[in-house]
C-alpha positions in Angstrom: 0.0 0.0 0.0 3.1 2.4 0.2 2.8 3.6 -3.1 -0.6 4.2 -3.0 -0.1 6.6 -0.1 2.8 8.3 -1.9 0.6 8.5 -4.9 -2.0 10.2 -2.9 0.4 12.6 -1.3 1.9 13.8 -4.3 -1.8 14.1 -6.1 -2.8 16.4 -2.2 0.3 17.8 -3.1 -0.7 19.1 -6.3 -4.1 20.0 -5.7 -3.0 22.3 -2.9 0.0 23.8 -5.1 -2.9 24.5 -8.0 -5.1 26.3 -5.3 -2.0 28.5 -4.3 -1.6 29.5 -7.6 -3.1 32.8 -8.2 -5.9 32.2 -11.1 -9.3 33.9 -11.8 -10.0 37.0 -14.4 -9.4 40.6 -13.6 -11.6 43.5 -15.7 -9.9 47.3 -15.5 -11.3 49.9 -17.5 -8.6 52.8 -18.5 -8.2 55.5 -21.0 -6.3 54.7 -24.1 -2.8 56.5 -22.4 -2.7 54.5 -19.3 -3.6 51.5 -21.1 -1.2 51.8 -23.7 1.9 53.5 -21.7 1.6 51.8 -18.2 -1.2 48.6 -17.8 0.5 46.9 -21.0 4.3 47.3 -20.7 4.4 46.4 -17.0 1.1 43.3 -17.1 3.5 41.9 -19.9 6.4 41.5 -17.7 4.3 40.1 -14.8 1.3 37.6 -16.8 4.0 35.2 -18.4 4.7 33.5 -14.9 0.9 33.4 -14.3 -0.9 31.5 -17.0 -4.1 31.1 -14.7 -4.5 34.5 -14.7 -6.6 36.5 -17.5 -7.0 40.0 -18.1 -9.1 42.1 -19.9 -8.8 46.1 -20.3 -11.6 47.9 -21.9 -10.1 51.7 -23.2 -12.8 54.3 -22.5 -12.7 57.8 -21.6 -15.6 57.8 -20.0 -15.5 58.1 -15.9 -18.1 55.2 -15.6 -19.0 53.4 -12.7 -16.8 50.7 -12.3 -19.1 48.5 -9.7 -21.9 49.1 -11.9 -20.2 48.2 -15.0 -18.8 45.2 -13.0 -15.2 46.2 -13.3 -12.8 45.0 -11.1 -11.0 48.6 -10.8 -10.5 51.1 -12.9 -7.6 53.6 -14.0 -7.7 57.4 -13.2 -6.2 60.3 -12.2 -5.7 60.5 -8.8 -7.9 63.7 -8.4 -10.8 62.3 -10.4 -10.7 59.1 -7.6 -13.6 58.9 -5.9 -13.0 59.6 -1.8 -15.0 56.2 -1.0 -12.3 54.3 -3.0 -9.0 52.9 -2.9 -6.5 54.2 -4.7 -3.2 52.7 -5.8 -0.4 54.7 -7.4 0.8 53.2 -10.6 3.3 56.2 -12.7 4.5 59.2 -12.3 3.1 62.5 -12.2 1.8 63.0 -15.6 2.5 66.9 -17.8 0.7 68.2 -21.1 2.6 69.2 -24.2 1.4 71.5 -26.2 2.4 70.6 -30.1 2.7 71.2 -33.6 4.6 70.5 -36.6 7.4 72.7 -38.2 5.9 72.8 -41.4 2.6 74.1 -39.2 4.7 76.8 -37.5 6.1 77.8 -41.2 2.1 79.5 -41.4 1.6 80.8 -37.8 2.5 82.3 -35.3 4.3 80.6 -32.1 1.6 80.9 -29.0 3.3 82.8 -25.9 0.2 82.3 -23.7 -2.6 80.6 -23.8 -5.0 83.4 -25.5 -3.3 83.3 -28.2 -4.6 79.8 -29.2 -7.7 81.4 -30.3 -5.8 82.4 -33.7 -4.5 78.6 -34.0 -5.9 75.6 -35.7 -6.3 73.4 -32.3 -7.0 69.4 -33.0 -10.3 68.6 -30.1 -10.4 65.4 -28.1 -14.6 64.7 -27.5 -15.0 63.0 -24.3 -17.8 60.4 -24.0 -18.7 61.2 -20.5 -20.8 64.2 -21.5 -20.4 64.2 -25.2 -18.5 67.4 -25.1 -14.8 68.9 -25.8 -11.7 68.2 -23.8 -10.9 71.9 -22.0 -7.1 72.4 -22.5 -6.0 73.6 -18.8 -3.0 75.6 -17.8 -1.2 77.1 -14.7 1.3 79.6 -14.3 2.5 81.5 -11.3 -0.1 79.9 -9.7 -3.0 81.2 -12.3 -4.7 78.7 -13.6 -6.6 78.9 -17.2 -9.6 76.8 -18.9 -9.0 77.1 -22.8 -11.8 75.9 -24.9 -10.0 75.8 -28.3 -11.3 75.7 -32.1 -10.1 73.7 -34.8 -10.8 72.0 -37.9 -10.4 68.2 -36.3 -11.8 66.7 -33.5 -11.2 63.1 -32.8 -12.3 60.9 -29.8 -8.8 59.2 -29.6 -5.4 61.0 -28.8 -4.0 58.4 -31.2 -5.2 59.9 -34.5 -4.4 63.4 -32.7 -1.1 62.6 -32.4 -0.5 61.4 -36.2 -2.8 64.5 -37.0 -0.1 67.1 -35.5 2.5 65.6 -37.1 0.7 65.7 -40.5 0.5 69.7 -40.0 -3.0 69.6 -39.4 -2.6 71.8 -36.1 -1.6 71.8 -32.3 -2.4 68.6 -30.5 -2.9 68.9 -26.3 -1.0 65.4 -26.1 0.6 63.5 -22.2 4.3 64.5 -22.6 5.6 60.9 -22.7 3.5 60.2 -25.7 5.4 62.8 -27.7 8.4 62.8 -25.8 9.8 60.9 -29.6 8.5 63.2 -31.9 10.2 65.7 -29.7 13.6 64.1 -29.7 13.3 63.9 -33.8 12.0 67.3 -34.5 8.6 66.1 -36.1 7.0 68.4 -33.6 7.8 71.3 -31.4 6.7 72.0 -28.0 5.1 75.3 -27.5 3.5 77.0 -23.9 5.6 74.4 -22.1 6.0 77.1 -18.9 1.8 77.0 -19.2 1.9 73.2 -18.6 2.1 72.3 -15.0 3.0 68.7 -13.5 0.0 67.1 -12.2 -1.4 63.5 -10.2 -0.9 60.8 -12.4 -2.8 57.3 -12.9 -4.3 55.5 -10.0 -6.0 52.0 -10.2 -8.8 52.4 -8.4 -11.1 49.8 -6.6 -14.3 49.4 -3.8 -13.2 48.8 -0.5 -15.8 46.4 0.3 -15.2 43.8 -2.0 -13.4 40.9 -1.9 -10.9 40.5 -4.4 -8.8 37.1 -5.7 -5.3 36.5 -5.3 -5.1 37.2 -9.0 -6.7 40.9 -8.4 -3.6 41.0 -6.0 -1.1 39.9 -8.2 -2.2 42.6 -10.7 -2.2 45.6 -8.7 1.2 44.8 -7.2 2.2 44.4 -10.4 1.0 48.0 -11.5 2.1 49.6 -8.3 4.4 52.6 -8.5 7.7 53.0 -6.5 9.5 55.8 -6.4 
């Protein structure tokens, strides 16, 4: 009968290694920046040692109700976090750039404030929330200023915004790290950069009365920003 018993031992053996192993599936709904620049690059270094563990990311703008929604968590910015949440750091402060293409700038004239955007061809990001315009904010010397711009493209994407200022077509309001390349090459040029002010970056978000798997776990240490 030994082997029996050391067959049944290594089978308890297995059964409790495979409920140790973090597994289930974990929803997060983020806008198309956080998803692309911080919820991919670091998931893909983490979900190769878990292959129990699925995830799916749903890239909307909207600021939706994540319980409602059934969401696991959800991806802001940490002063559009709801005070009844828990919020986890996961990047850096985040900072606007302001840009256009040379051959744009061969046509107009460089913006020193933020008034003088009215005389510019400004690309508009529509939100879904409320179906309107994307305000372009600014602070300096502690003044702050809500631009509502004109242009001739509006796109509900910062993707195509980004191709669309380096095609000319005007001055994109764009995260810095998501030009920071076009910058370094000269396919666009920064302007108002001492209007655009460092502010909170992304936050996963999630209820604090729900219980959440060891997978949920595994993903939001995985996300978690140290400094």
């Amino acid at each position: 009968m030994a082997p029996r018993f050391d067959e049944i031992e290594l089978e308890l053996a297995a059964v409790s290694e495979f409920r140790n192993t973090p597994a289930g599936n974990v929803r997060i709904q983020a806008s198309e920046h956080a998803a692309n620049n911080i919820l991919w690059p670091k998931l893909l270094k983490v979900l190769p040692d878990y292959p129990d563990i699925k995830v799916e990311i749903t890239v909307d703008y909207a600021l939706s109700d994540i319980v409602a929604q059934r969401y696991d968590a959800g991806v802001r910015l940490g002063d559009q976090v709801a005070k009844d949440m828990i919020a986890v750091p996961i990047g850096p402060s985040l900072r606007i750039a302001v840009v256009g293409s040379p051959e744009y700038f061969k046509q107009r004239q460089i913006p020193r404030e933020p008034r003088d955007l009215a005389a510019h061809n400004c690309i508009n990001l529509r939100l879904p929330t409320h179906g309107s315009l994307m305000q372009w904010d600014f602070e300096k010397d502690g003044h702050e200023l809500k631009a509502r711009v004109e242009g001739q493209w509006t796109f509900n994407s910062s993707v195509p915004i980004l191709r669309a200022a380096v095609a000319g077509c005007g001055l994109g309001f764009l995260p810095e790290d998501m030009v920071a390349k076009e910058l370094a090459d000269g396919s666009l040029l920064r302007v108002l950069e001492d209007w655009c002010q460092p502010f909170a970056g992304y936050h996963i978000y999630y209820p604090n009365r729900r219980e959440h798997s060891s997978a949920f776990g595994v993903v939001v240490d995985a996300l978690r920003y140290t400094r």
